[in-house]
N, CA, C and O of each residue as an XYZ file, in Angstrom:
228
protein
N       0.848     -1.177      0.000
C       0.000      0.000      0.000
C       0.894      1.241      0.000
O       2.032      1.168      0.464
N       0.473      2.229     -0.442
C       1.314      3.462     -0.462
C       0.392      4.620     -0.674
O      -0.678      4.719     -1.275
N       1.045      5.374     -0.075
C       0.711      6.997      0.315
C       1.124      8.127     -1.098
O       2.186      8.667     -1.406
N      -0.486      8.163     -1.833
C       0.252      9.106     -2.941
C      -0.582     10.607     -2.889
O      -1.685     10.813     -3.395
N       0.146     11.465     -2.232
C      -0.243     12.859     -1.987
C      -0.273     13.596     -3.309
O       0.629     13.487     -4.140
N      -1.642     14.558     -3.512
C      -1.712     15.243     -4.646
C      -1.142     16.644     -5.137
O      -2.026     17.396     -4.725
N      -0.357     17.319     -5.663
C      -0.205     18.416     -5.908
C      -0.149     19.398     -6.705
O      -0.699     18.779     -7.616
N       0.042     20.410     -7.160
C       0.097     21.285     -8.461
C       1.280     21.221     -8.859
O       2.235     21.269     -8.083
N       1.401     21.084    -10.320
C       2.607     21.367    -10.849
C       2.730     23.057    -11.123
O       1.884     23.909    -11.396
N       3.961     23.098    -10.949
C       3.875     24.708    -10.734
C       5.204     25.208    -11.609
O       5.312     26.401    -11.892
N       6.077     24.366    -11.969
C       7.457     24.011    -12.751
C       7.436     23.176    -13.826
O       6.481     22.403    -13.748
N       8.252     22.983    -15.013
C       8.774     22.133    -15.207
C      10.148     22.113    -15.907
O      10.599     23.150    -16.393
N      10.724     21.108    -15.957
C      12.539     21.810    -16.313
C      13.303     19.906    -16.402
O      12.797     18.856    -16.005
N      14.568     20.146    -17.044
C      14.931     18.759    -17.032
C      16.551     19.113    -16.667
O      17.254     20.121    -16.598
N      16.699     17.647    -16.478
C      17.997     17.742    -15.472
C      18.751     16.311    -15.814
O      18.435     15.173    -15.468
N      19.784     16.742    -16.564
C      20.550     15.383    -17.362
C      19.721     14.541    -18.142
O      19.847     13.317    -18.096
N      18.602     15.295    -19.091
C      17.452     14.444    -19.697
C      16.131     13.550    -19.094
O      15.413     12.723    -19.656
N      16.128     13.981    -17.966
C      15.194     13.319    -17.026
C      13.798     14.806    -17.115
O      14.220     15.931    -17.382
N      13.061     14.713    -16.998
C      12.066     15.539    -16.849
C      11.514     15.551    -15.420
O      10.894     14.607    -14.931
N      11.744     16.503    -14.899
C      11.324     16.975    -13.443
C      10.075     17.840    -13.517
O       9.243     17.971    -14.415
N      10.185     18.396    -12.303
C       8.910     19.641    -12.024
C       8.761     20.125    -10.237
O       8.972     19.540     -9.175
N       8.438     21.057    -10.500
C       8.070     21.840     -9.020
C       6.802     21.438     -8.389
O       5.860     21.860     -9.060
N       6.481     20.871     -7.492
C       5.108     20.703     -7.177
C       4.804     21.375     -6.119
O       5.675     21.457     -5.253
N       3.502     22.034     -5.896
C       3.329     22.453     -4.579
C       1.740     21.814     -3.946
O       0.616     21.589     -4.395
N       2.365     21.721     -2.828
C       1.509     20.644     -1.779
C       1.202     22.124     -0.286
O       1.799     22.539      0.707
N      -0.349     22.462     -1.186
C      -0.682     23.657     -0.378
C       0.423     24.635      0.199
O       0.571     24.723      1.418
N       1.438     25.597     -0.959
C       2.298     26.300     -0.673
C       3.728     25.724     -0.612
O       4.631     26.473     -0.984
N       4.145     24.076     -0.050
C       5.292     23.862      0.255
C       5.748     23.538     -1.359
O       4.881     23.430     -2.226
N       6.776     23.437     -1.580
C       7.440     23.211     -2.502
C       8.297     22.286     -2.726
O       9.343     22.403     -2.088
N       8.158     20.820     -3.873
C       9.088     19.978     -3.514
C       9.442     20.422     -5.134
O       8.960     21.183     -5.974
N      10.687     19.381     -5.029
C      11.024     18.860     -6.658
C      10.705     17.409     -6.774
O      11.125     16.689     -5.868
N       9.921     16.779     -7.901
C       9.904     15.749     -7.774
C      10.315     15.552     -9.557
O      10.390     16.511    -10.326
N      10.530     14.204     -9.930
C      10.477     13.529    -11.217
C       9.459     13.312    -12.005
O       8.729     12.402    -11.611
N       9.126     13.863    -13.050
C       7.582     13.387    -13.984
C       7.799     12.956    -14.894
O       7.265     13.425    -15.899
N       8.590     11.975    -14.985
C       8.947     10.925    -16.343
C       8.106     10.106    -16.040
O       7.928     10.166    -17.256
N       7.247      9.242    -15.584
C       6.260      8.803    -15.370
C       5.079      9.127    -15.801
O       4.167      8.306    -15.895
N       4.934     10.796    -16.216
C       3.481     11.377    -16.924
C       4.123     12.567    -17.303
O       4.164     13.638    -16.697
N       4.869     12.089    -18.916
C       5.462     12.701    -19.734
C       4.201     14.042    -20.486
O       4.501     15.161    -20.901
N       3.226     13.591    -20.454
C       1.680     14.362    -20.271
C       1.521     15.445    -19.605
O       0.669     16.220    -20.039
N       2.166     15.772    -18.548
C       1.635     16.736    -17.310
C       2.288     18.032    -17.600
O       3.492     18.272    -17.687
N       1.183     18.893    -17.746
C       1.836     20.241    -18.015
C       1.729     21.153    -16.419
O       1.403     20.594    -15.372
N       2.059     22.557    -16.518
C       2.092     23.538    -15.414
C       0.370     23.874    -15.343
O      -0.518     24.354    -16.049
N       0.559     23.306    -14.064
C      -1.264     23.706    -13.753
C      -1.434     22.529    -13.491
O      -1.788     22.366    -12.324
N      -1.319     21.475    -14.169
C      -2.173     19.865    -13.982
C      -1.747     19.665    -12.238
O      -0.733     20.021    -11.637
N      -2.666     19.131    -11.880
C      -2.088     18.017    -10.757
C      -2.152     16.634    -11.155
O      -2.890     16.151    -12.013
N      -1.254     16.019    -10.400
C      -0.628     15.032     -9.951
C      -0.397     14.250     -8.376
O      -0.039     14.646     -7.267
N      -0.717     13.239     -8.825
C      -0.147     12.459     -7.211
C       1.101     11.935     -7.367
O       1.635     11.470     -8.374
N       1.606     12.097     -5.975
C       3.197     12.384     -6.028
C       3.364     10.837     -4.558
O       2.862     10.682     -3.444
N       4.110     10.207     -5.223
C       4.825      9.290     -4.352
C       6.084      9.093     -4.327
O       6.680      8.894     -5.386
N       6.842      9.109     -2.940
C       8.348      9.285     -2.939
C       9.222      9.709     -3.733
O      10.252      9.098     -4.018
N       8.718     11.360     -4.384
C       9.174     11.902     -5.411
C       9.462     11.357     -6.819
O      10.407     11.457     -7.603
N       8.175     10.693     -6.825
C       8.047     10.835     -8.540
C       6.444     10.935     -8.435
O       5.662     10.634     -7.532
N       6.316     11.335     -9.382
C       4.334     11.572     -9.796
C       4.388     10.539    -10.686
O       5.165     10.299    -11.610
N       3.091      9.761    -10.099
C       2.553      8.466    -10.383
C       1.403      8.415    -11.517
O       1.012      7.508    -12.252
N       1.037      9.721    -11.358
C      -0.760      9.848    -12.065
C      -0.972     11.582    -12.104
O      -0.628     12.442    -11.293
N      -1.729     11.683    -13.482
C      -2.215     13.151    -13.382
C      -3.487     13.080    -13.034
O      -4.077     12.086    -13.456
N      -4.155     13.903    -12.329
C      -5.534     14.235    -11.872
C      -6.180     15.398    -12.823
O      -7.319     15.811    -12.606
């Protein structure tokens, strides 16, 4: 079972060819990985598990 918290993408940017993004989780700000939902633009949310986003919402 696992814990997948939802957030806004608020970034996106790549880093040695990997596709990342900024997410914010009511104000806080992580970086996580979105090679997983090569799909997800700035604005979409996403659920985010142990820094990678799993799913767009």
């Amino acid at each position: 079972m696992c814990l997948g918290i939802p957030g806004k993408i608020v970034e996106k940017f790549e880093v040695g060819g990997l596709e990342m993004g900024k997410i914010s989780f009511g104000g806080l700000i992580k970086e996580v990985c979105l090679a997983y939902v090569p799909e997800a633009e700035v604005g979409d949310y996403a659920v985010i598990h142990v820094g990678f986003a799993i799913s767009r919402i």
